[in-house]
N, C-alpha and C positions, 0 to 999 in steps of 0.2 A: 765177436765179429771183427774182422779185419778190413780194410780199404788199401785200395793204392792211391796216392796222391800223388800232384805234381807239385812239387815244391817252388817257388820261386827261393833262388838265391841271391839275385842282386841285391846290394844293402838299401841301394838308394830307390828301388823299388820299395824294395818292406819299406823304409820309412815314410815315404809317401803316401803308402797304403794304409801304413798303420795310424799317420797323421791325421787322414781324412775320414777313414773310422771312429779313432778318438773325435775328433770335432762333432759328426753329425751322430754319434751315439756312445759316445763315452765310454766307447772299447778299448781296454787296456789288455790286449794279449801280447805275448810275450814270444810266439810261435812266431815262423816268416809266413808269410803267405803265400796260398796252397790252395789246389781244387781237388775234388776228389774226384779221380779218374775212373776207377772200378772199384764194383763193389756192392755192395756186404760178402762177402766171403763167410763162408763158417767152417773152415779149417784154412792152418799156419799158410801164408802164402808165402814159397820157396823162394829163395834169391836169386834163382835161373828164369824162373817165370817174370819177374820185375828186369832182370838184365835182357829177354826176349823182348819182352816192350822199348827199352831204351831202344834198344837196335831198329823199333819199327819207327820209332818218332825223330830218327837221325839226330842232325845237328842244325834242326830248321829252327831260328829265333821263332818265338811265340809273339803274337801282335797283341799288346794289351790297348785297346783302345773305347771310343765310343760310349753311350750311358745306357742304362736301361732298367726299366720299372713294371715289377709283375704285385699282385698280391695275391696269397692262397690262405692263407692264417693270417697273416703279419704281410706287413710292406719291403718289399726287397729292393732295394737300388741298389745296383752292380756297377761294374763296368767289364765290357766282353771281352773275350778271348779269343782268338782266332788264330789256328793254326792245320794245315793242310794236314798233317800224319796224326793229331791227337783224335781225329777221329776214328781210323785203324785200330787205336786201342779201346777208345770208350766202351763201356760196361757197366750200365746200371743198370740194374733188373730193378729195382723199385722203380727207377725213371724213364722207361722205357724209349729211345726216341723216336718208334713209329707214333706213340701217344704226346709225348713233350716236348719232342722237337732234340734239336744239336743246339745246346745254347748254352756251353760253357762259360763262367763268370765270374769275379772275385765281388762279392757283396762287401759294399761300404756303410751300406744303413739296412736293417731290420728291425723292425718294428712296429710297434701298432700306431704312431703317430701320425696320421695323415697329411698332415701339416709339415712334417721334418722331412719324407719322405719325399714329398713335391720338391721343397726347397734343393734338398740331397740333388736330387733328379734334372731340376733347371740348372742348378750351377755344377754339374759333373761336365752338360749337355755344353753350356757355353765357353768351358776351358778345352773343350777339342782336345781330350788328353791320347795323344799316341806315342805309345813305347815299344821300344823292339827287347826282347828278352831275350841275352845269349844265354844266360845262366840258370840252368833249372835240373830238376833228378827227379827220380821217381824215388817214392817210398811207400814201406808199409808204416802203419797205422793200427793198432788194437782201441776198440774203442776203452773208453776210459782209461788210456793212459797219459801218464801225468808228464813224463819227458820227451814230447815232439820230437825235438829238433835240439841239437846238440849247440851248445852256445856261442860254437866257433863263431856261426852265421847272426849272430843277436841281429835282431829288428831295431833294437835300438841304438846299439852302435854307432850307429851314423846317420847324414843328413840325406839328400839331394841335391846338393852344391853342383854337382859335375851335370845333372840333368836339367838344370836350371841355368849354371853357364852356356850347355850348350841347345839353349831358350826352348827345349821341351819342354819345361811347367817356370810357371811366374814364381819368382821367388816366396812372395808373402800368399801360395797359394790356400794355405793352412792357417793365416790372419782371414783372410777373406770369407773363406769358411765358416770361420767363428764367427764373422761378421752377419755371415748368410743365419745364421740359427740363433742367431741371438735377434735379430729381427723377424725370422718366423716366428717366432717364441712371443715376441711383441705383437703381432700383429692376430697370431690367432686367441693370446689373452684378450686383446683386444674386443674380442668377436665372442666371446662370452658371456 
């Protein structure tokens, strides 16, 4: 099976993302972060097809902003996406969105914790985090393969320094964080 995804390329995006993943679930990926736009495919999806979509989604920044919390299996806390042309290309036939809606998302916490999950959810809600995304691509995807994304763009690379100077997220967003789940972690021992 193949996907197309949208890659996010800013560093100080991945790192942010990959920070607040680590803290509320102890995600250590290595990949930048990405949504998957279309898809399953079950045959090779050609590079003209993936260059037609770039062409539909122009040069519009992506809006990362806002929190949000579903459960189907496990507990999902996100935060949204919003972008006027990514709808133009969306394609999920398992996800259909006359049944699911348009609700693209980058997931920070999954899981079955319920307690992490709220936590996740309140402190995503009260940092009002909005970011503008110039930088992003489309890709293909084979499931089960092992090199995403080539390491030019590493997620860990670098910080958020430039997003934080120019006071879109608090610097110790990422201490605070830790703070948030080490106190849920307390409080629902507690309740034991």
């Amino acid at each position: 099976m193949e996907f197309i995804f949208l890659e996010f390329l800013d560093s100080e995006i991945n790192a942010l993302i990959h920070g607040l993943r680590h803290e509320f679930m102890g995600d250590a990926q290595n990949t930048n972060v990405h949504i998957t736009v279309r898809g399953p495919y079950y045959e090779k999806i050609e590079a003209n097809l993936i260059e037609s979509f770039e062409r539909q989604l122009g040069a519009e920044p992506i809006l990362i902003h806002s929190a949000g919390m579903f459960r189907n299996k496990e507990y999902v806390v996100y935060i949204k996406i919003e972008s006027l042309n990514l709808k133009r290309i969306w394609w999920k036939p398992d996800y259909p969105i006359e049944s699911y809606g348009f609700n693209p998302h980058i997931t920070i916490y999954k899981g079955s914790n319920k307690s992490i999950a709220e936590c996740a959810y309140e402190f995503l809600r009260s940092e009002n985090i909005k970011l503008l995304c110039h930088a992003y691509k489309l890709t293909s995807y084979v499931s089960k393969q092992y090199e995403l994304f080539p390491d030019e763009f590493s997620p860990r690379a670098g910080n958020f320094l430039g997003l934080s100077n120019r006071r879109l997220i608090k610097p110790d967003i990422l201490q605070r964080a830790a703070n948030v789940v080490r106190q849920c972690n307390k409080g629902s021992a507690g309740n034991s």
